[in-house]
C-alpha positions as CSV (number, residue, x, y, z in Angstrom):
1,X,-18.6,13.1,14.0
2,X,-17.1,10.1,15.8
3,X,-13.7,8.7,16.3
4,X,-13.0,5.6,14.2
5,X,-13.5,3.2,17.4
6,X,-16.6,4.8,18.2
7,X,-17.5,4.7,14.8
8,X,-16.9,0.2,14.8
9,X,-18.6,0.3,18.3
10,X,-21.6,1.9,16.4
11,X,-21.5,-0.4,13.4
12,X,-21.1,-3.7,16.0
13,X,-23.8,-2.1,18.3
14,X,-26.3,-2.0,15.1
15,X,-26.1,-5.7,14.7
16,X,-26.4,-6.3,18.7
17,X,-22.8,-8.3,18.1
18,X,-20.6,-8.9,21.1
19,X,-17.2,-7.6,21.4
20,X,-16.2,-11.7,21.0
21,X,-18.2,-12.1,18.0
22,X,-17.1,-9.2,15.9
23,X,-13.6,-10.4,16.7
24,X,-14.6,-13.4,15.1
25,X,-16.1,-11.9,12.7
26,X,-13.5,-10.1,11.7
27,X,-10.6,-12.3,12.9
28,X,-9.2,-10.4,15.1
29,X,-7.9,-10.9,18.7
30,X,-10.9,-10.4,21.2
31,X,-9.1,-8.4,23.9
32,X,-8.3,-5.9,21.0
33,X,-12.0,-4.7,19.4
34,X,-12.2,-2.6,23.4
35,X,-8.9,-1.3,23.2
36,X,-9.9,-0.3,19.2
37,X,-13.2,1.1,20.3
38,X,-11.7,3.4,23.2
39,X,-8.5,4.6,20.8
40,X,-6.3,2.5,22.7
41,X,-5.3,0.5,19.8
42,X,-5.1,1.0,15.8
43,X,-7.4,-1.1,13.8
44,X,-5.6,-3.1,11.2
45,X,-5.8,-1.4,8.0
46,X,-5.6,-4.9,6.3
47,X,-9.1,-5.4,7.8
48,X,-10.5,-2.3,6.0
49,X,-12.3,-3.9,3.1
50,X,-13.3,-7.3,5.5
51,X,-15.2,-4.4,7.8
52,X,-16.9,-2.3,4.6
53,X,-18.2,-6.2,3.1
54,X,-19.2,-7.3,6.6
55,X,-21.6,-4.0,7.3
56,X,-22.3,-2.9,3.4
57,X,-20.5,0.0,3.3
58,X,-18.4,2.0,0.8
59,X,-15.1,1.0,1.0
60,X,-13.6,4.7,0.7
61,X,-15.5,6.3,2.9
62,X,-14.4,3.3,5.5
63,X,-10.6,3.9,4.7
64,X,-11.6,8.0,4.4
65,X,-12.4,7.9,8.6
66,X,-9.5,5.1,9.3
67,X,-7.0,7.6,7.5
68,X,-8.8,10.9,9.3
69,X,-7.9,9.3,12.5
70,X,-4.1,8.8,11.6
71,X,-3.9,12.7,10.2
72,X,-5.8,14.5,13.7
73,X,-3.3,11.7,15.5
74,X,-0.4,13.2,14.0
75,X,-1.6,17.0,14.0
76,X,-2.0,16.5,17.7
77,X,1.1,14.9,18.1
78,X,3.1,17.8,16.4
79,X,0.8,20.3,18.4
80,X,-0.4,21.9,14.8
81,X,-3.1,24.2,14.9
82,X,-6.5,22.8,12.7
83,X,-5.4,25.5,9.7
84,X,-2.3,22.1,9.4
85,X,-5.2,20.4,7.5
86,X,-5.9,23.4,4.9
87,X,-2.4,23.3,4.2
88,X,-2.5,19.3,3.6
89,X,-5.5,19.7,1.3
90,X,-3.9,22.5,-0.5
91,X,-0.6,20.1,-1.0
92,X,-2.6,17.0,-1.7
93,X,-4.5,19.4,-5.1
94,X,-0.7,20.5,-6.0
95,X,0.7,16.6,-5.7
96,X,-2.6,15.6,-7.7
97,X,-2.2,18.0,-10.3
98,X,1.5,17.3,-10.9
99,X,0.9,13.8,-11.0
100,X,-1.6,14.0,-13.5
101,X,0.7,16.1,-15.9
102,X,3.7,14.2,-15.3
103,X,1.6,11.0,-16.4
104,X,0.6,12.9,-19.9
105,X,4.0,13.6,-20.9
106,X,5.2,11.7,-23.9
107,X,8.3,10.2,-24.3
């Protein structure tokens, strides 16, 4: 398992690109693909589906290890223990489930 910069420093190292030329790529400032690839810096979620087209890849799973990121980010932040992530899942079935009820009710 990877962070998601080392996981774009992978994906740019499999075409032999240079930090310049994925930028281009990708429009995106230069100086920021090494701050991206070390953590230093966010990658634009904008840029999601550009970066899935560009390398062939799935689109959710892309946005899956972008939004991983965010959720260890803020788990470390807060100092939670890993059993914070159980919990999410365990809220995310609830807010699923009520969701999908609340969208068959009639009026």
């Amino acid at each position: 398992m990877s962070t998601f910069g080392e996981f774009l420093r992978k994906q740019r190292e499999s075409k032999d690109l240079t930090q310049d030329t994925f930028a281009k790529r990708l429009d995106l400032p230069y100086t920021d693909v090494s701050k991206i690839e070390r953590g230093k810096k966010k990658f634009p979620f904008t840029k999601l589906e550009t970066l899935a087209n560009y390398y062939e890849l799935d689109f959710f799973k892309v946005k899956e290890l972008f939004v991983a990121d965010i959720l260890i980010e803020q788990a470390n932040k807060y100092e939670c223990s890993e059993s914070v992530f159980a919990v999410a899942e365990e809220k995310a079935r609830y807010i699923r489930i009520k969701s999908a009820k609340q969208s068959k009710m009639e009026f």
